[in-house]
N, C-alpha and C positions, 0 to 999 in steps of 0.2 A: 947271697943276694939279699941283701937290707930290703924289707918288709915285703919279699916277694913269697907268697903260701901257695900258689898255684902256677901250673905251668900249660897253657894251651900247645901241642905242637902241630906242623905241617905235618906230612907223610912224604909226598913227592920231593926228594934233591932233600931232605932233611934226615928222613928216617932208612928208606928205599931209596937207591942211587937210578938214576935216571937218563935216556939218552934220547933225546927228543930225535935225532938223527939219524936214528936207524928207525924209525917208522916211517920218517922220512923220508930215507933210502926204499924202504922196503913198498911204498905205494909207486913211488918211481919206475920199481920193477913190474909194477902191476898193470904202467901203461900211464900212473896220471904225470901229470906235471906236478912241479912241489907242490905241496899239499898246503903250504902256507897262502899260496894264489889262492887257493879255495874257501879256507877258513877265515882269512884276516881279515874280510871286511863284509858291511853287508848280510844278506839276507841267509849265506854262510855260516857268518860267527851266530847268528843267531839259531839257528838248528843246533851246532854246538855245545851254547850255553842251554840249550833247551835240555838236552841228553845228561846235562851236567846236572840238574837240577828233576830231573824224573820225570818232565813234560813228556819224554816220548819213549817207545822200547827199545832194545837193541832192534830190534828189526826193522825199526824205521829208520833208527840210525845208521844202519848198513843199507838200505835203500836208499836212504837221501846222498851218502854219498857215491853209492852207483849213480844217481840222478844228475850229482852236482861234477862229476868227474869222465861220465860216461864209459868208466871201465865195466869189462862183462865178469870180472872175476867172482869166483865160489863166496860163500859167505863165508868159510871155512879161512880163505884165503885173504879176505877182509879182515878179520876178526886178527888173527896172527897180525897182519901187519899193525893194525890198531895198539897191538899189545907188545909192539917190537922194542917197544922204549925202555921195556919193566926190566930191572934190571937186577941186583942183589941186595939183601941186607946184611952189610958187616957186620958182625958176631959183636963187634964191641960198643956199635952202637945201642945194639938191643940190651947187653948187660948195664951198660950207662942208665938206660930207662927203669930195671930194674932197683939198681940203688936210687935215682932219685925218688924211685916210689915212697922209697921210706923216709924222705924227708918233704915231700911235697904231694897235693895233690896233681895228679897228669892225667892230662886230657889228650884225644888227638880232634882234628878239624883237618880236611882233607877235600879240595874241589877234585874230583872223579867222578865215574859211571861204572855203570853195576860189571860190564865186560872188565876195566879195567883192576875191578875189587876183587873181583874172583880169581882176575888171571894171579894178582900179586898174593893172595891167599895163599894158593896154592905153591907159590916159590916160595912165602913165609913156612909152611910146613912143611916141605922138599931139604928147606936149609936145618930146619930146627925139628927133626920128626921126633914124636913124642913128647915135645914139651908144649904142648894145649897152642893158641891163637894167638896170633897177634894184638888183638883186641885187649887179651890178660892182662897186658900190659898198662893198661890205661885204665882209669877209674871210669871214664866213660869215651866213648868216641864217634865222632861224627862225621858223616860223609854227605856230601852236597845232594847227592840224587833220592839219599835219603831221607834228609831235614827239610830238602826244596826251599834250600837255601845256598846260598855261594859267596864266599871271598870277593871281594872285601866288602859285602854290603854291610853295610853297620848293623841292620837287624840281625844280621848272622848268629854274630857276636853277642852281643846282647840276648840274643836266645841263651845262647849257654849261659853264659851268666847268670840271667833270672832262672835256667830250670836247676841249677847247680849251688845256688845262692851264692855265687861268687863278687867278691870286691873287685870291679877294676883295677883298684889303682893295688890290691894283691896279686893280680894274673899276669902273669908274662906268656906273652907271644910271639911264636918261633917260628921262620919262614925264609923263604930263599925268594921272593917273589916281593920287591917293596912293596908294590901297590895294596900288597893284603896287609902287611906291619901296618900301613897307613892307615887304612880301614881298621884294622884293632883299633890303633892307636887315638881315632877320632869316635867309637866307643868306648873311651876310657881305659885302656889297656896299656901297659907298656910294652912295649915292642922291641925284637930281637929281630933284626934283620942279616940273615947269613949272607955275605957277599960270594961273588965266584969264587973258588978257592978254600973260603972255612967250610968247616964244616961242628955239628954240635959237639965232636970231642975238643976242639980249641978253648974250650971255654971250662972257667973255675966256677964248678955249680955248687 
């Protein structure tokens, strides 16, 4: 990749495979309606976003949607379905990140919440026992609830950048989600946009 030194990536559909459908399926069971009625619009998506960025705890997050949903399920019961999506990390994706280490610097940036960080930790070292974090992998890593920050805001971006002294037009960024490549890419980034179907082994890094 001609003058590219650094590499941002996603997590979710990029790094960890993902299936939006089975937590979908799984609140279904719990009594609500799809859960996309709930979140997609409105005063909703903004408790969402809010969790995503550390405005509130899990346990408001698990109240708001007993509130928003009026199921009586366990938090235990919440929480599981919340985290039905998490899915596996292919051994070959993780060794890919491995070597490019040594040819670039990598970063991860990841919109999540702290339920959904833990739960995938813990399948990170379930698949890989003994060989240290997922984190190891990246010279540094970011998660939205943590930075209180989110995809695609342009300041996101630009944070890393300035605390990493990184060059835009050196950083590449990787995502399955345009609207976030866009948001790099209007902070100066250039942008890799995984469509349905690729995934980061398709590509000559």
């Amino acid at each position: 990749m001609i003058g590219i030194k650094n590499i941002i990536f996603d997590l979710g559909g990029v790094i960890i495979n993902l299936d939006n459908q089975l937590t979908e399926d799984a609140f279904i069971a719990l009594g609500t309606r799809p859960i996309k009625e709930y979140f997609g619009h409105g005063h909703a998506a903004s408790f969402f976003k809010d969790y995503e960025v550390g405005a509130i705890s899990d346990q408001q997050f698990i109240d708001n949607i007993r509130s928003q949903t009026g199921i009586t399920a366990t938090d235990e019961a919440i929480v599981g379905a919340w985290n039905a999506l998490l899915l596996d990390f292919p051994p070959e994706r993780i060794q890919l990140l491995k070597e490019l280490r040594k040819r670039y610097r990598i970063f991860l940036f990841s919109n999540t919440n702290a339920m959904h960080l833990d739960h995938l930790q813990k399948i990170y070292r379930n698949t890989f026992p003994g060989a240290g974090e997922l984190d190891d992998h990246f010279e540094r890593t970011y998660y939205s609830h943590i930075l209180r920050l989110r995809k695609p805001e342009v300041e996101s971006f630009q944070y890393i950048l300035r605390e990493n002294e990184l060059k835009g037009e050196e950083t590449l960024f990787v995502d399955d989600a345009l609207i976030n490549v866009e948001g790099a890419e209007k902070a100066g980034l250039k942008g890799l946009f995984l469509r349905p179907g690729i995934s980061i082994m398709d590509f000559q890094w």
